[in-house]
Every structure is written in C-alpha cells, then in structure tokens.
C-alpha positions as CSV (number, residue, x, y, z in Angstrom):
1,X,6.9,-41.0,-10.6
2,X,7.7,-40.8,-7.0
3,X,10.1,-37.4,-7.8
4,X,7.1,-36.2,-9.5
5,X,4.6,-36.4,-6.7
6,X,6.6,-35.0,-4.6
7,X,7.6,-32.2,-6.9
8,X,3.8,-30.8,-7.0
9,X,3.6,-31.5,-3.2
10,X,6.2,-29.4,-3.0
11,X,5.0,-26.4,-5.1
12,X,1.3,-26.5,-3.2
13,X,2.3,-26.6,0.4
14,X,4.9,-23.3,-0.8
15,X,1.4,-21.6,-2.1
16,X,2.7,-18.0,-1.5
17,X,6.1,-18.5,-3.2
18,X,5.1,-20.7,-5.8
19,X,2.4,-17.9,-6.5
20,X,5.0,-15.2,-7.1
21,X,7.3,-17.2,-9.2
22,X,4.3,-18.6,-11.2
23,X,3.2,-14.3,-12.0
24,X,6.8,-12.9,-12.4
25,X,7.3,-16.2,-15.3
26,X,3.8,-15.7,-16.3
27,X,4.8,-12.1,-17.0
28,X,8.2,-12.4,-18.2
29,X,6.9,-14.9,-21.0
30,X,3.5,-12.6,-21.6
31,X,5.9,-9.4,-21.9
32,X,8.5,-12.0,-24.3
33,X,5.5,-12.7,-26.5
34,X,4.0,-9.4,-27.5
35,X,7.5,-8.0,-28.3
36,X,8.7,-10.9,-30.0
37,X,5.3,-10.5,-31.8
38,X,6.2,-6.5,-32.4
39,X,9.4,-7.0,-33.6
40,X,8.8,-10.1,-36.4
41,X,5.8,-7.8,-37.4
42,X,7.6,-4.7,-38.1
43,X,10.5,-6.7,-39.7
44,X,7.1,-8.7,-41.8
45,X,6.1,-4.9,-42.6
46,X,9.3,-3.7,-44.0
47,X,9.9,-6.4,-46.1
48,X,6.5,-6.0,-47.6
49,X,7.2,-2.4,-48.1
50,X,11.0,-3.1,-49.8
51,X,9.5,-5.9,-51.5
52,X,6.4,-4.2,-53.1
53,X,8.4,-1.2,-54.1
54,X,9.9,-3.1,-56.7
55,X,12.1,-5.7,-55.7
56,X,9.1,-8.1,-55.4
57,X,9.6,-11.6,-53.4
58,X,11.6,-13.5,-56.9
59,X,13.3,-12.4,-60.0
60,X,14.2,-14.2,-63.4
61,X,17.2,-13.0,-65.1
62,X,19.7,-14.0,-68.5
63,X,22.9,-15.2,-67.0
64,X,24.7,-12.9,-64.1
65,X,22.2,-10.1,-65.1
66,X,21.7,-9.0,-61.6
67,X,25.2,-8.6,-61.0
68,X,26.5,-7.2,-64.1
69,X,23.4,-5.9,-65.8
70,X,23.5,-5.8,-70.0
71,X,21.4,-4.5,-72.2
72,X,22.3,-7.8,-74.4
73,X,21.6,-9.8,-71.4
74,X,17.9,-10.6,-72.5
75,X,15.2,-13.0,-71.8
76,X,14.2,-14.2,-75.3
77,X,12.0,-17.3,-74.8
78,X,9.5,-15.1,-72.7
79,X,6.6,-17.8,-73.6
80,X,8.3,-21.0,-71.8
81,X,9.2,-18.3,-69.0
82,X,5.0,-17.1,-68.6
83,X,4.0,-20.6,-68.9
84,X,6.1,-21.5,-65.8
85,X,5.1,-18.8,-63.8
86,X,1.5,-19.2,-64.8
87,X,1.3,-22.8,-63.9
88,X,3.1,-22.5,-60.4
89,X,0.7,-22.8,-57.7
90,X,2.6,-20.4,-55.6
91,X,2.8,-17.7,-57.7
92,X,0.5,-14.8,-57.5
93,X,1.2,-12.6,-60.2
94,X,4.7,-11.6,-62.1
95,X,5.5,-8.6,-64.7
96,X,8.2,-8.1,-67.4
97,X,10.7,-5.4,-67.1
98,X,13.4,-3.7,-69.5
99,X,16.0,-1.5,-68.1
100,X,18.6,0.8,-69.6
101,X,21.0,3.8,-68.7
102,X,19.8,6.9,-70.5
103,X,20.7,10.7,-70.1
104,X,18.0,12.9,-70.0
105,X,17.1,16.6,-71.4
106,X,14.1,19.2,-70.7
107,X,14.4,22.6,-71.4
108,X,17.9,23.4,-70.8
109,X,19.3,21.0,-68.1
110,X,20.4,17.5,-68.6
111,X,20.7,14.6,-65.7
112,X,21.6,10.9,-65.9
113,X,18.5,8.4,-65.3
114,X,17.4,5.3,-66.0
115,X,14.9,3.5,-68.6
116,X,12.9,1.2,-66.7
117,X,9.7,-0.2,-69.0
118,X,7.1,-1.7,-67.2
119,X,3.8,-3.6,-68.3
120,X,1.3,-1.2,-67.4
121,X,-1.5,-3.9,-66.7
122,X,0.8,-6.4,-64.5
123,X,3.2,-4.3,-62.9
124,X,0.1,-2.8,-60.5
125,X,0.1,-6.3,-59.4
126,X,3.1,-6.8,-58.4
127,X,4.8,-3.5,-57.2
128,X,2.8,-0.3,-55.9
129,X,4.0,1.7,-58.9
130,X,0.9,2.9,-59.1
131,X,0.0,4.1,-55.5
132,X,3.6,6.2,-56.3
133,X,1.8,8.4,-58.1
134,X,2.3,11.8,-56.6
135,X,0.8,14.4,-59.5
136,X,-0.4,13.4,-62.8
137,X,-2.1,10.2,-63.6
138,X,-0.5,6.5,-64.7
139,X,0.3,6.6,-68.0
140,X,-1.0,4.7,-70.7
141,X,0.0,2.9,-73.6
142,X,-1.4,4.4,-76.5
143,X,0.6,7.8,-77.9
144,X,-1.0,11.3,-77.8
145,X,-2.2,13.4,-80.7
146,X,0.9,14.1,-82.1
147,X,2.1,10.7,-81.9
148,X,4.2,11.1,-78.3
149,X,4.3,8.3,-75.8
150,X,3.8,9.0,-72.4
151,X,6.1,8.4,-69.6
152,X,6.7,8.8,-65.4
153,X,9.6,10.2,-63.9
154,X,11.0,10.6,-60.8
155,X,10.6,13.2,-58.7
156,X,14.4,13.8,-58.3
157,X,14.4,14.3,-62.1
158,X,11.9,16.1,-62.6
159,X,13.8,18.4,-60.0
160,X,16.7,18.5,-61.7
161,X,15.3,18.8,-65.3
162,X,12.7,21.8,-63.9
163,X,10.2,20.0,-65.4
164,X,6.1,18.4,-64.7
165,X,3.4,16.8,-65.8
166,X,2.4,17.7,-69.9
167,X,6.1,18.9,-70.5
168,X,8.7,16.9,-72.7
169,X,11.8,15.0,-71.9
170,X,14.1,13.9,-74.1
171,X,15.6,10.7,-73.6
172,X,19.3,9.5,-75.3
173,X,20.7,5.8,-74.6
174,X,22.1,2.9,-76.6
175,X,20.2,-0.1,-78.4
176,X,20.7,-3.8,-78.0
177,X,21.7,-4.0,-81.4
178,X,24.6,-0.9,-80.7
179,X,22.1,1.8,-82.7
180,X,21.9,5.5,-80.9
181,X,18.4,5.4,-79.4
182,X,16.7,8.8,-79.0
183,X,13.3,10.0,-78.3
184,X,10.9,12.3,-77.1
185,X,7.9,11.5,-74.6
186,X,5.1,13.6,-72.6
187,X,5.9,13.6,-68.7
188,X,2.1,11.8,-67.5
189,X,3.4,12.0,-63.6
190,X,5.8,12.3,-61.2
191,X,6.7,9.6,-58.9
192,X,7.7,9.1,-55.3
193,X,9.5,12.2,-53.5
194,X,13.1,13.0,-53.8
195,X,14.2,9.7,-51.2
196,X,12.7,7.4,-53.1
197,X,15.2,4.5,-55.1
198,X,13.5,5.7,-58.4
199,X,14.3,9.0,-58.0
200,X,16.1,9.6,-61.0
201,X,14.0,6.8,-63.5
202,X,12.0,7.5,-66.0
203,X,9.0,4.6,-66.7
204,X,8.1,3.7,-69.5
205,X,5.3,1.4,-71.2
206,X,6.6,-2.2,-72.0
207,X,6.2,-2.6,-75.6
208,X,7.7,1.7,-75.9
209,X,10.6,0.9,-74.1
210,X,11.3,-2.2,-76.3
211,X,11.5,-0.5,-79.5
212,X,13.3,2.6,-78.1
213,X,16.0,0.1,-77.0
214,X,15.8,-1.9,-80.1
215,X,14.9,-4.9,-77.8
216,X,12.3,-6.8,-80.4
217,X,10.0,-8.6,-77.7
218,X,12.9,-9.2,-75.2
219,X,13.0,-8.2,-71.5
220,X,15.6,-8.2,-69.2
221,X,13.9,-9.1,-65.6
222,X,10.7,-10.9,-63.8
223,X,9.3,-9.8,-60.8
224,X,7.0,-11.8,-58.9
225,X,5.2,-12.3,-56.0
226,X,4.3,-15.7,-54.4
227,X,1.6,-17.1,-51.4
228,X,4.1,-15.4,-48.9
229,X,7.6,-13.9,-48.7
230,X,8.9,-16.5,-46.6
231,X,8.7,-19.1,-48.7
232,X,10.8,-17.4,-51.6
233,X,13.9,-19.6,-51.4
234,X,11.8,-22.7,-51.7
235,X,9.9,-21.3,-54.6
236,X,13.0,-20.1,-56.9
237,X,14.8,-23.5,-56.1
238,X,11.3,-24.9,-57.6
239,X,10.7,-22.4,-60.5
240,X,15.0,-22.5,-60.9
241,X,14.3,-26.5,-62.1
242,X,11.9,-25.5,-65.1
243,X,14.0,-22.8,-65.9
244,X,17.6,-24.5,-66.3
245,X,18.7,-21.6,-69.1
246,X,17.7,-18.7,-66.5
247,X,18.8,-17.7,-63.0
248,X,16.1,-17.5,-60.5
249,X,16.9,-15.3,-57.6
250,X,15.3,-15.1,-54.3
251,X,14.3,-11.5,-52.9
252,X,17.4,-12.0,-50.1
253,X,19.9,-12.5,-53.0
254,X,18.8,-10.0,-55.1
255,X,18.7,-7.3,-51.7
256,X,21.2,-8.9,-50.0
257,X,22.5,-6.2,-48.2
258,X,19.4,-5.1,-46.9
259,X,18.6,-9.0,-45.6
260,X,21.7,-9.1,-44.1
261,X,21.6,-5.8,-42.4
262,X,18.4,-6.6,-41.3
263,X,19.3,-10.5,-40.3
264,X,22.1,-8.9,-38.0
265,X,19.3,-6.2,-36.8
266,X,17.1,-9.1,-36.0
267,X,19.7,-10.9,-34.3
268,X,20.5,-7.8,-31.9
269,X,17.2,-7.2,-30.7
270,X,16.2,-11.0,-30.1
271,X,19.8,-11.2,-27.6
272,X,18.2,-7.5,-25.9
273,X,15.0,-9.2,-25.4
274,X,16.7,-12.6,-24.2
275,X,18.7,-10.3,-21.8
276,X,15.8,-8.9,-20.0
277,X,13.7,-12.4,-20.1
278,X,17.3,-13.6,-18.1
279,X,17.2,-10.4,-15.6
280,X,13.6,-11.2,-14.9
281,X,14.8,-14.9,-13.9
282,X,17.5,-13.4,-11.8
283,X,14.8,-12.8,-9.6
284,X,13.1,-16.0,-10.2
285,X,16.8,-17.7,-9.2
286,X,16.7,-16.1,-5.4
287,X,13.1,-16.9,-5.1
288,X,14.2,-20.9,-5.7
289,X,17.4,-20.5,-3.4
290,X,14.8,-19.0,-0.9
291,X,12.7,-22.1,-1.1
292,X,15.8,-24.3,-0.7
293,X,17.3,-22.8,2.5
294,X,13.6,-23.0,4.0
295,X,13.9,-26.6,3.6
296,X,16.9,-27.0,4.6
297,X,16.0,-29.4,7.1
298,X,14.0,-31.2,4.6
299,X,16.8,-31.8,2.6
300,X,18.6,-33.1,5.8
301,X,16.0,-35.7,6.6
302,X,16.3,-36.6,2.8
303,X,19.8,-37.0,2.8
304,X,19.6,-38.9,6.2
305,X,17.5,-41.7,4.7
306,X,19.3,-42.4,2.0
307,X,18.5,-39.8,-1.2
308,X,21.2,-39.3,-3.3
309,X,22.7,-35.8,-4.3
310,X,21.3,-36.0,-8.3
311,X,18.0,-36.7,-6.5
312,X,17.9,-33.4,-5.1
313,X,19.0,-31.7,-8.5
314,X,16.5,-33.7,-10.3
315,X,13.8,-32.7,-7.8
316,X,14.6,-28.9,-8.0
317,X,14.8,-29.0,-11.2
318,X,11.5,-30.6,-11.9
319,X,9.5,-28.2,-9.4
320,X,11.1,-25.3,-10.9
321,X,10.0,-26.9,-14.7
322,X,6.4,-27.5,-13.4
323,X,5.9,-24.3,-12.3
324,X,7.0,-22.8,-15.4
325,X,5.0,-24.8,-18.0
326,X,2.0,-23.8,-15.8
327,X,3.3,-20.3,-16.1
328,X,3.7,-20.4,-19.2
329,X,0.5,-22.3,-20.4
330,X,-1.5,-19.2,-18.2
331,X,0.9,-16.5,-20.0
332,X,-0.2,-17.8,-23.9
333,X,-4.0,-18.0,-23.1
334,X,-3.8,-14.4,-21.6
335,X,-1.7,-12.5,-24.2
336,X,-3.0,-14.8,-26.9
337,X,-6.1,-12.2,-27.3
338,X,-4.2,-9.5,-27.3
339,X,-1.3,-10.5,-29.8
340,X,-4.4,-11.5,-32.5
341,X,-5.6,-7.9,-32.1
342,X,-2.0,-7.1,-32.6
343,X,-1.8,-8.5,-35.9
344,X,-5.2,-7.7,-37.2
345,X,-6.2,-4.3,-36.0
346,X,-2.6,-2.9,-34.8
347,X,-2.2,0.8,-34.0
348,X,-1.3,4.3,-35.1
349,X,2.9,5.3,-34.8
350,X,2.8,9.3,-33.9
351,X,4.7,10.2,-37.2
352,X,4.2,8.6,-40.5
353,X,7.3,6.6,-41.8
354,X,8.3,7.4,-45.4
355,X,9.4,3.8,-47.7
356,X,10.4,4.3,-51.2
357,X,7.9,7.6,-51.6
358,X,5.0,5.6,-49.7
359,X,4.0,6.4,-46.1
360,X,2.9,4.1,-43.6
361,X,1.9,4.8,-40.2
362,X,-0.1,1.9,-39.1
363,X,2.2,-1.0,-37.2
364,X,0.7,-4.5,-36.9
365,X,2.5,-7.5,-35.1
366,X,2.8,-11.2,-36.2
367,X,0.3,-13.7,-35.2
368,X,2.3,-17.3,-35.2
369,X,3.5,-20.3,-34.3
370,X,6.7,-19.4,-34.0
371,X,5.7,-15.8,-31.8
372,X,4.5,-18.3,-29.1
373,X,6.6,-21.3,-29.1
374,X,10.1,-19.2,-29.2
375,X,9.8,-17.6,-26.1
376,X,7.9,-20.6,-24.8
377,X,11.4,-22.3,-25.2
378,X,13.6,-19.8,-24.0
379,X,11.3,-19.7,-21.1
380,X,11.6,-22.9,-20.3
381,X,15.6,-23.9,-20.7
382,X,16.4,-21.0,-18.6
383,X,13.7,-22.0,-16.1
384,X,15.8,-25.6,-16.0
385,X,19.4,-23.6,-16.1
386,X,18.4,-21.5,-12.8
387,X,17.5,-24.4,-11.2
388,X,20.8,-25.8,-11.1
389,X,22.3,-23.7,-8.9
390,X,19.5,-24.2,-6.2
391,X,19.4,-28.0,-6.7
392,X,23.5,-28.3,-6.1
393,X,23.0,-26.2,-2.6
394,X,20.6,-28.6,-2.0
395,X,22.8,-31.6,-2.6
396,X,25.5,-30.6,-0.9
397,X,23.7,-30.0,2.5
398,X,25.0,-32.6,5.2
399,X,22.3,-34.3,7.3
400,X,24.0,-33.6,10.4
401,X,23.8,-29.5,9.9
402,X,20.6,-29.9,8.3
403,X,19.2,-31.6,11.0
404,X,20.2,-28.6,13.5
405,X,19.2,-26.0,11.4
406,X,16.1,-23.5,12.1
C-alpha cells in the first residue's frame, strides 16, 4: 500500500512528464484500436461476402462428399435433415442443392460446366444468387410454352457458348442411376461477370435438376446460415450430434484454404500493428529512463535507508502501470465514439472491389469486445516490460554516488 502511494506521488509531482507519457500511450492505444477495429471489420466483410456467395456459414453432406463429390453421394432422408435445421435456434435459414458435371452446347460451340440446382424460394435466403443477376430476370420454376425449363448461366459460358438471355443451351451429363441425361432449357439470365467462381455453371430449379439427373427427391448439399459466422464450429459440432449418418462441415473446413490464407493474413498484420504499438513505446522507454536518472538522488536516499533493489523494480514498474491504465481508460472513452460510427456508418473506398460478380465499395469496422480489450492488453504488458529496464538502473544505483549526484 505504501509502494502504491508513493507510486501516484510520484507520477503527480512529474506533471509535465507524466503528461507526455500519459498522451503518446493514450494515442498509441487510440491509433491500436481503430485499426484493430479496421482490420477485423474488413476480414468480418470478406467472409460475409465469400460466405453469402455460396459457401454459406455450414454445409451437410453424404459421407466424404465435399472431398470427393458423387453424384451417388446423396442426401436421402431430406425430412429428418429439415426438421433439424428447422428446430435449431441458431439457424437462420438453409437450402438444398444438387450438383453435377455436364458439357454444354449453343449454336455451334461446346464448353464444360456445371449443373448446380437450387431451390428457387430458399436459396435467396441464403446466398445472394439472386442480386448476381446481371441481364435477364431469376428464373422460375414452371416450364415455358413449349414445355422448356428455364435456366441461369454464367457469364463465362455464356461467352464461350456466344449465347444470352431467350436463347437455348443444351445440356449432356450422367444420371445417378448411370442413364445419359440430356436436355434442352431457355437461358432466363446471366450471372456474375467472367471472375466470378460460377463462371462456367449453369442453375437450375431444384425439382428440374433432380429429374434431369435422375436424382428422385435426393440432393447432394445444405447450405446454411446461422446467428453469426463465428459461431459456425460450435453450431455443426451441435447440428453434427442429430445428424450421426451425415457430415456437418463448418464454412473454414469446407474453404479451408481461404481461412487459412486469411488466418496467416490476419496473423501478419496484427505482428505489423504490434510493431508500431512497440516503436511508439520505444519512446515511452527513454521518457521512464529520463524520470529515473532525475531521481537519481532519490533513489540514493532510498537505498541509504534501507529499500531493497526489487523495491525499486516494483515501484517503477507500478508508476509506469498506473499511468498506462489511466491512459488507456482516457484512449477507449475517446475513440469509443468514433469506432461505433466505424461500424455503423463506415465510409466510401475510391474504387469499388469486385467479390464473386458483386461489388462493394462501402468498408465498416468491428465494434467489440475484443477491438478494445486486445490492444488494451498489449498496451499494458509492454507498458510493464519497458519498465524493467528503468526499474533495474534504478536498483543498481549505490547510495554513495547517488548521494553526490546533480
């Protein structure tokens, strides 16, 4: 208690010092914060994008599906699968998918693609196929007047194929029960631009892509989407225990190279950002030594009557702490405004940024726990590790020099 007292006594009769090291911490932390608050949002904004593409936040699959994808590799009991997903509290919304290879012909040119059939009432709620929409309108599940189904492709297809909205493609792939399956469907739009994943696909309605592939009322896939993205992996381990027969994946298994490019991303810019926290400290470091060589004499008399050398560490230490929870307390009421408006309002990048054939230009940060109390910790164990080296040159002065120094 004494250490303490002393500590603050300390820090007020050094006004002018204590002042600067108070703003360049309250700074530091304040700068910390709304970058930290930057980053996790832009990382929050491109998983939502890579997520609501398609991928969505968890999948159900038959078996290794997503690994080695078979057309046999079906979901059959698709009732006991709704019901779960239906039931979970977490769970927002999900859609049934069917996939399939499938080569592709209009007019004269012919290009690999893929089958992907999609419920055209849920899948709006989970992915943003429809906001891909780039000429044309959705398509709909009923067939035209002479008995055609309608269908989206891609725009690298459509490209390729030299073909648009009202033309035909014809479509040639295999059926689960090892039938050719061939067909012929109207083009109702063209999706994305020639970067986006589904470039080369060709959608489908749900219940038309099921008896084109012979399926019966089978689908290969899930998608989902849950309260929030980071709760994902607790979610599938939940949903994974109703569904013993299925494998529930995770949006970070089932894109795992993208997590972990990201993760490693992540990981990179919070060590940049820890860097210059440290170089801002640097200064904070000399500002302490200052401090200790002005009481030198202090120190001397200290020493003289008795205080032992881990008393002078403790005591440096503990100003130096003090005066950086104070900084920091002052630093998170004054960018606390500012990181809300962050997160809510955000502003305008100069160029738009293209995701899967959807462009985004608006960039918001993260408002959070974790945006405060990170740095807040960082802050504060590399407030304590600078003080070290102060508080040892403080117990290693001799009362005898001390006591003749100016």
């Amino acid at each position: 208690m004494l250490t303490l007292r002393i500590a603050f006594r300390n820090i007020l009769r050094q006004k002018r010092r204590s002042l600067l090291t108070g703003l360049s911490m309250t700074g530091g932390y304040m700068l910390f914060v709304f970058a930290y608050s930057l980053l996790e949002g832009s990382y929050g904004n491109i998983i939502d994008i890579f997520t609501l593409d398609n991928t969505g936040h968890i999948q159900v699959h038959k078996e290794d599906y997503l690994d080695k994808p078979k057309i046999y590799k079906s979901v059959q009991d698709r009732a006991t699968v709704e019901s779960t997903l239906s039931d979970h509290p977490k769970v927002k919304s999900f859609t049934p998918r069917v996939f399939s290879p499938a080569l592709a012909y209009g007019t004269d040119k012919t290009a690999p693609s893929r089958v992907i059939g999609v419920d055209t009432e849920t899948e709006p709620t989970v992915s943003r196929l429809r906001e891909k929409v780039s000429e044309g309108n959705y398509f709909s599940t009923a067939p035209d007047a002479d008995g055609y189904y309608e269908a989206m492709i891609g725009h690298g297809l459509a490209t390729s194929l030299k073909i648009g909205v009202a033309d035909e493609i014809v479509l040639i792939s295999q059926g689960a029960d090892g039938s050719i399956a061939n067909d012929i469907f109207v083009v109702a739009a063209i999706i994305g631009n020639r970067t986006s994943f589904d470039r080369m696909a060709v959608y489908l309605p749900l219940a038309t892509a099921q008896e084109f592939l012979a399926m019966g009322g089978d689908v290969h896939e899930y998608a989902m989407l849950i309260d929030h993205r980071d709760n994902s992996r607790r979610v599938a381990d939940e949903l994974a225990g109703f569904l013993p027969d299925l494998t529930v994946s995770p949006w970070e298994e089932v894109q795992a190279t993208f997590y972990r490019t990201m993760q490693s991303d992540r990981q990179g810019n919070n060590f940049m950002m820890g860097l210059i926290v440290f170089i801002v400290f640097i200064g904070v470091l000399n500002t302490v030594l200052m401090s200790v060589l002005e009481r030198t004499r202090e120190f001397g008399v200290l020493r003289a009557i008795g205080a032992r050398p881990a008393s002078l560490i403790r005591l440096i230490t503990l100003e130096t702490s003090i005066l950086a929870t104070i900084s920091v307390l002052l630093g998170m009421v004054l960018i606390a405004p500012m990181v809300y408006w962050l997160s809510q309002v955000g502003f305008l990048v100069p160029e738009p940024i293209d995701m899967g054939g959807i462009e985004f230009q608006h960039m918001k940060g993260e408002f959070s726990l974790q945006v405060f109390l990170t740095p807040m910790m960082f802050m504060l164990v590399t407030a304590i590790l600078i003080s070290i080296p102060p508080g040892i040159r403080a117990a290693r002065i001799l009362p005898k020099e001390a006591m003749g120094a100016h």
